[in-house]
C-alpha positions in Angstrom: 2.4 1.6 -7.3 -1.1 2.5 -6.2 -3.2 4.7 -9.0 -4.4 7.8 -8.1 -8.1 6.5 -8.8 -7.4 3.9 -6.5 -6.2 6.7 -3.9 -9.3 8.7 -4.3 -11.6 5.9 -3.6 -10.1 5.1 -0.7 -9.7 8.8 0.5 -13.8 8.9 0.1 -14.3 6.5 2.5 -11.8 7.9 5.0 -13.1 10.3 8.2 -13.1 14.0 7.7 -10.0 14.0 10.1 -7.4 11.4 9.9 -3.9 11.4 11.6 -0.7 11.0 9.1 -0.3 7.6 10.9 -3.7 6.2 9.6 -3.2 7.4 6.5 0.7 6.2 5.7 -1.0 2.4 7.4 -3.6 2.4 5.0 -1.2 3.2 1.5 1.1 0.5 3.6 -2.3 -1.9 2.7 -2.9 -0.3 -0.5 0.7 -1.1 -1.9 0.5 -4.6 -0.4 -2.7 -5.0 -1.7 -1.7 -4.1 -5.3 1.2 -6.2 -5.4 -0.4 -9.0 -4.1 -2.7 -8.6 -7.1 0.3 -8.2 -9.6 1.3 -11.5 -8.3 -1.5 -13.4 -8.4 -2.1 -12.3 -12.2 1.6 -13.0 -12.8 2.7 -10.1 -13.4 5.5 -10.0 -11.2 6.5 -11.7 -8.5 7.2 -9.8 -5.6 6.6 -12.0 -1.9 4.9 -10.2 0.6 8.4 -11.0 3.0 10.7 -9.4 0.4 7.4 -6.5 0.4 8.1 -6.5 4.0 11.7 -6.0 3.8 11.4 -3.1 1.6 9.0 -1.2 4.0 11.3 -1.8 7.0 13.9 -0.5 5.1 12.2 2.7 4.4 10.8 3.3 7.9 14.7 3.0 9.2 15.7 6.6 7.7 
């Protein structure tokens, strides 16, 4: 889950125009990003495959 600080800091440093595309890639990183960091700290353990799994998954609607 990505924080909504997190998400603001990132939207500062995006363009003053932005497709939906370049903004849905860049959460895509985020989430990645975050979980990686979960798992690292041993939090959780969730691979980036199974990560990648779920994404594809969501994308086939």
């Amino acid at each position: 889950m990505i924080s909504k600080k997190v998400l603001e800091k990132e939207l500062q440093n995006f363009p003053d125009h932005f497709t939906i595309d370049e903004l849905v890639g860049k959460l895509i990183v985020l989430e990645k990003r975050q979980r990686e960091h979960t798992y690292i700290n041993g939090l959780g353990a969730i691979p980036v495959k199974e990560l990648d799994t779920e994404i594809e998954k969501w994308f086939k609607m």
